[in-house]
N, C-alpha and C positions, 0 to 999 in steps of 0.2 A: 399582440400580447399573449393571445393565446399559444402562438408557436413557441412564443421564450419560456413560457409557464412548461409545456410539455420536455422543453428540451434540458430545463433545470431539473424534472421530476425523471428525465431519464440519467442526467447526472447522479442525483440520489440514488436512482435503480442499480448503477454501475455501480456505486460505494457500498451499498448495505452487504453484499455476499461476505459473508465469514472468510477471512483469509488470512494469512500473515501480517498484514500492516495492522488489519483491525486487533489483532492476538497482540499486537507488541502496544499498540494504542491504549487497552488496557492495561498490561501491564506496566507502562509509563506514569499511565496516568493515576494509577493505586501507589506507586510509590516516589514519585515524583510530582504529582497533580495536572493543574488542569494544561500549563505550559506546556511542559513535557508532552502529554498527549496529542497534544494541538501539532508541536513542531515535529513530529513523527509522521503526522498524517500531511503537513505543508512540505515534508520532504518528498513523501511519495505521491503528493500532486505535481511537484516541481518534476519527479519522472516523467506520470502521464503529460504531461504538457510538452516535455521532451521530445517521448514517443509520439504527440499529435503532432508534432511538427514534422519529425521524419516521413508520417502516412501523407503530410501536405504536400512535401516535396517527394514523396516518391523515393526515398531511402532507405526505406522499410523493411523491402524487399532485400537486402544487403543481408541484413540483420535474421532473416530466415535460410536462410542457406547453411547444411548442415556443422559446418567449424564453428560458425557462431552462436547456432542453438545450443550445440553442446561444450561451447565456454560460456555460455549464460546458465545455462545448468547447472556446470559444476559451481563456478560464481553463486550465484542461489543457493548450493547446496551449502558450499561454507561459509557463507554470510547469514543465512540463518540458524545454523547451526549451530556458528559462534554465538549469535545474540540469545539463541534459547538457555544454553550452555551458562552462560553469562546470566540471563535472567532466574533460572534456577541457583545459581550460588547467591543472588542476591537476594533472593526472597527471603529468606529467615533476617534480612537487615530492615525490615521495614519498619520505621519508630511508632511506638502507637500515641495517637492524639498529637499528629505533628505533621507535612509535609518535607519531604528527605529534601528534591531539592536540591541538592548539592550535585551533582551532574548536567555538565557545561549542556546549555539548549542543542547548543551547534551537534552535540552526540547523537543527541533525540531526532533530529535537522536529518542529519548522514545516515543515519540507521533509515528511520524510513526508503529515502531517496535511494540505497541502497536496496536494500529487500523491494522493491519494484522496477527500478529500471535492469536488475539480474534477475527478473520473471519474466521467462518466454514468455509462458503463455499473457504477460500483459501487451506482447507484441499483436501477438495474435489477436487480442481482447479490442485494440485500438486498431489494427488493419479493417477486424469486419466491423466494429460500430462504429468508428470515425472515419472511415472506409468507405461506408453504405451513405455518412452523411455529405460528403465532397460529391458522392454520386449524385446526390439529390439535388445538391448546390448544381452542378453544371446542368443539371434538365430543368430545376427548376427556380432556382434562387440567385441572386443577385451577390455581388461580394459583402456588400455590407451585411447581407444577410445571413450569408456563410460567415461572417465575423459576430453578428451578436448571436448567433447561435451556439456556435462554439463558447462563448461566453459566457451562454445561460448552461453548457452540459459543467462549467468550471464552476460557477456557482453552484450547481446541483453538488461537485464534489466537497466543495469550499463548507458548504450547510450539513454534509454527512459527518466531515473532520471536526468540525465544532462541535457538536451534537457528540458523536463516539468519546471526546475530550471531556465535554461538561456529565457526560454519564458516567466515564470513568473515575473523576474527578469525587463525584457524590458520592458515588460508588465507595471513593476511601472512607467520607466522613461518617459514612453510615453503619461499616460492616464493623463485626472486631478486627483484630491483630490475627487473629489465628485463619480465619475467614479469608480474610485480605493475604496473606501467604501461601491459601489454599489456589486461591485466584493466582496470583503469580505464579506457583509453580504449572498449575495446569497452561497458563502462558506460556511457558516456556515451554513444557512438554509438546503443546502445541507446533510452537516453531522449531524447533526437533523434527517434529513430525513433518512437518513443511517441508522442511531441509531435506530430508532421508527422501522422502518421495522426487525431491528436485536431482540429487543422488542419483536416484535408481534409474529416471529418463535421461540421465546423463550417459548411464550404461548403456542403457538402453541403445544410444544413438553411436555412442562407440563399437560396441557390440555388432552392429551393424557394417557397420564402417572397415569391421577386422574380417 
């Protein structure tokens, strides 16, 4: 109990850092609520669980070799790009004392799923800590045990996605309309910001390459 306790609060550890999915998580979740939020962060679990599958079988390594870092890069770049893009024009549409709501889940679903499975560095992020845990699995753990482990770090992400949803969510009923638009734009400038950096290591690795 105690192993799956630690290995759900390392899943937590891995969800909390400020990133892209958690910037568009809020902004989802201010103006669309607590769905919205939720199927954003279910889409970019449904990556990592992708990407754990690849470090299982050993595919991973495909995925790091320079043509693919740098079409996940630029991928990254204008998939965030486009969504921050998009969530700054949307922000002055926020209805006040209402749930918008009107944007299909499945967009909310793709966005996330998107914006992490075209982050390198989430390759990298699941190579060394899902990495390090298969390691441990063959010196010291048994498969079921490499299986409910891996389960407790999904619940750890599963409890972050909830959690970032049901804040965002509050988040709308609490603030005003002007407050709540200030939030969204900084969202999106956010993932702007995201993008342009995902951009720039895209140069970066072309640059190299010429």
């Amino acid at each position: 109990m105690n192993s799956f306790l630690s290995y759900v609060l390392l899943g937590l550890s891995l969800s909390a850092p400020i990133g892209p999915v958690n910037a568009a998580q809020l902004d989802k979740g201010i103006r669309g609520g607590f769905l919205h939020a939720w199927f954003v962060g279910l889409g970019a679990l449904s990556a990592d669980l992708v990407y754990m599958l690849l470090v299982y079988f050993g595919v991973v390594h495909f995925l790091n070799t320079p043509f693919m870092k740098t079409f996940l890069w630029l991928f990254g770049f204008f998939v965030l790009t486009y969504i921050g893009i998009d969530s700054l024009k949307q922000a002055g549409k926020i209805p006040a004392g209402e749930m918008r709501g009107s944007e299909p889940l499945r967009k909310s679903f793709l966005s996330g799923f998107l914006m992490s499975v075209s982050n390198p560095l989430s390759i990298l992020f699941w190579l060394g800590i899902y990495g390090s845990v298969l390691a441990q699995a063959s010196a010291n753990m048994q498969t079921q045990d490499l299986i409910m482990n891996s389960g407790a770090i999904i619940v750890g992400l599963l409890l972050w996605d909830f959690t970032m949803a049901g804040f965002a969510s509050v988040f709308r009923k609490l603030l005003t309309n002007q407050i709540l638009v200030l939030v969204s734009v900084m969202s999106g400038v956010s993932l702007i910001g995201f993008g342009l950096y995902f951009g720039y290591q895209a140069a970066l690795l072309l640059a190299e390459r010429l």
